[in-house]
C-alpha positions as CSV (number, residue, x, y, z in Angstrom):
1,X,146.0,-69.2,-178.1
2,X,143.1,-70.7,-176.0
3,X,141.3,-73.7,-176.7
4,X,137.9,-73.8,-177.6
5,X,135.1,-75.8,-175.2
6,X,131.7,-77.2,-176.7
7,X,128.6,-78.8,-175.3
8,X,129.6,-81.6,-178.0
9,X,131.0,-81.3,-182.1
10,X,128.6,-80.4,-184.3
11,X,128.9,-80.9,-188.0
12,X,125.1,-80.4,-188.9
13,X,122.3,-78.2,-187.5
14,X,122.4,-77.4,-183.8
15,X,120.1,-79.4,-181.4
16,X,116.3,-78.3,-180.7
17,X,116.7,-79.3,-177.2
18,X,119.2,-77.3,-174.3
19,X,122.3,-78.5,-174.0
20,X,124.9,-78.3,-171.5
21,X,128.4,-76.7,-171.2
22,X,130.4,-77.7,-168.6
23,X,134.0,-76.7,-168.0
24,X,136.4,-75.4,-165.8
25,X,138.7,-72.2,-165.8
26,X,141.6,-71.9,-163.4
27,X,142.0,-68.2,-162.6
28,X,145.6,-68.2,-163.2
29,X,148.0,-64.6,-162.7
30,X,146.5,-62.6,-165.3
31,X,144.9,-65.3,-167.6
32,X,142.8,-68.7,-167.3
33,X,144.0,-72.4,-167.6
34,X,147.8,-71.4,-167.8
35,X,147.4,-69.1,-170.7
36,X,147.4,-65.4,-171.7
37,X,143.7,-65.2,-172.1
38,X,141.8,-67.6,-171.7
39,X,139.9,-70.8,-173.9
40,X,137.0,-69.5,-176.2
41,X,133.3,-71.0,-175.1
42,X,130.9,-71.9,-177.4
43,X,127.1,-72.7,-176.3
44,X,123.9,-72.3,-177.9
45,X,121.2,-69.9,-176.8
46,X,118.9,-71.7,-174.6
47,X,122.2,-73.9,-172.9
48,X,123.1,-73.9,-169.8
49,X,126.4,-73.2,-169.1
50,X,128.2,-74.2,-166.0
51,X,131.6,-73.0,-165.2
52,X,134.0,-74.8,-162.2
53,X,136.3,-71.6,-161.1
54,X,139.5,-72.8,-159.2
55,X,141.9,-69.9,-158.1
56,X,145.1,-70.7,-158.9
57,X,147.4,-67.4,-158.7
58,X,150.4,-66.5,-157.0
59,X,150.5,-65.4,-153.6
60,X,147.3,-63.2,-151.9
61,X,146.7,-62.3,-155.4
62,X,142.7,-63.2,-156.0
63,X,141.4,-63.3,-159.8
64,X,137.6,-63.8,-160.5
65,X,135.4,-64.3,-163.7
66,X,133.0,-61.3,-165.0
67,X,130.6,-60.8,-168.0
68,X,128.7,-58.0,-168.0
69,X,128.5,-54.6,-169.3
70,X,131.6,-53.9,-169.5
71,X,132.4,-56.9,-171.7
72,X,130.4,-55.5,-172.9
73,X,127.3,-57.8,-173.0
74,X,123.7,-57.8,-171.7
75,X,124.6,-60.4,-168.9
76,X,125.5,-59.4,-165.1
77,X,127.6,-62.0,-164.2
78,X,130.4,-61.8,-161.7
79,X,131.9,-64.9,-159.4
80,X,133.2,-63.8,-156.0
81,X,137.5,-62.9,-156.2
82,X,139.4,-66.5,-155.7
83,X,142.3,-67.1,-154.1
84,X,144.8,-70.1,-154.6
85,X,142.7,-73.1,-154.0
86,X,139.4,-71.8,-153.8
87,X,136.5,-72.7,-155.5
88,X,133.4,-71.5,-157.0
89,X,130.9,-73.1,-159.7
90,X,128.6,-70.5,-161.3
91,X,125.3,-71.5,-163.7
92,X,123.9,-69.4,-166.1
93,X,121.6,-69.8,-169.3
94,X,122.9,-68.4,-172.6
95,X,119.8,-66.1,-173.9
96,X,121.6,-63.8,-175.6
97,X,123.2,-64.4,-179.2
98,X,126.3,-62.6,-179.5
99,X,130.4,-62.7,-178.7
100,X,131.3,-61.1,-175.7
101,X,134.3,-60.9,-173.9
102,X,134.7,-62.5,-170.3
103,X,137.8,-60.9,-167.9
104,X,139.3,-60.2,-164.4
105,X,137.8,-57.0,-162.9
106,X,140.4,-57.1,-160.7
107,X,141.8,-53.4,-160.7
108,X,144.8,-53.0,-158.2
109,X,145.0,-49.3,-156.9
110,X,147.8,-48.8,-158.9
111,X,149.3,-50.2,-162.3
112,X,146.9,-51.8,-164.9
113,X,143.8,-53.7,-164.1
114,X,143.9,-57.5,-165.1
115,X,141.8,-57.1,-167.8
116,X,144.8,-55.3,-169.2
117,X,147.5,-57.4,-168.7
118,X,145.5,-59.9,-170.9
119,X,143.4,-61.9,-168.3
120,X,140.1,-61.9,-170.7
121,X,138.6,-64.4,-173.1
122,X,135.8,-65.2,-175.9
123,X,132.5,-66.5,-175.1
124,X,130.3,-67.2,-178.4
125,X,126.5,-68.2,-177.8
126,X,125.0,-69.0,-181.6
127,X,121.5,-68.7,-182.8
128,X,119.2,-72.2,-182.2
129,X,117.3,-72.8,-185.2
């Protein structure tokens, strides 16, 4: 399974302040950092969450990272489609509370899209008290 990535381990009551998740995914052939899947991401709402994307598939195949509807979730996020050894770092701020999934929406025009073969993983964003 994936591993899970935190702003810091908590064992009491989250921070009043905003906090910041940093990490990076490599967009591997049909899952991030070399696994089926990809690592779960835990923030708080109010963090910012910052994620280095480094395409690192086989061949011309490009892979990107998505949460949005279709996770489905009320964010519209979507990097551009990476190729091997390209790079993008995308920001945003985790307002909503929730688990949502984040995936490929790479469709080819033929077989099963990404997001199908298993390229998809967790994202949890937990209540600030």
């Amino acid at each position: 399974q994936g591993t899970t990535v935190t702003a810091e381990t908590r064992t009491t009551a989250p921070p009043t302040s905003r906090g910041v998740v940093s990490l990076t995914l490599y967009l591997n052939d049909y899952g991030y950092n070399a696994s089926k899947g990809g690592p779960t991401i835990t923030a708080y709402v109010g963090d910012l969450i910052r994620i280095r994307l480094v395409g690192n598939g086989s061949g011309p195949i490009r892979h990107d990272f998505t949460l949005d509807r279709e996770s489905p979730s009320p964010y519209d996020i979507q990097s551009d489609r990476l190729r091997n050894g390209e790079e993008q770092v995308i920001e945003f701020v985790a307002n909503h509370e929730g688990e949502y999934k984040y995936y490929c929406s790479v469709k080819p025009s033929f077989g099963q899209s990404h997001r199908e073969r298993g390229q998809e993983g967790t994202i949890i964003i937990l209540p600030r008290s």
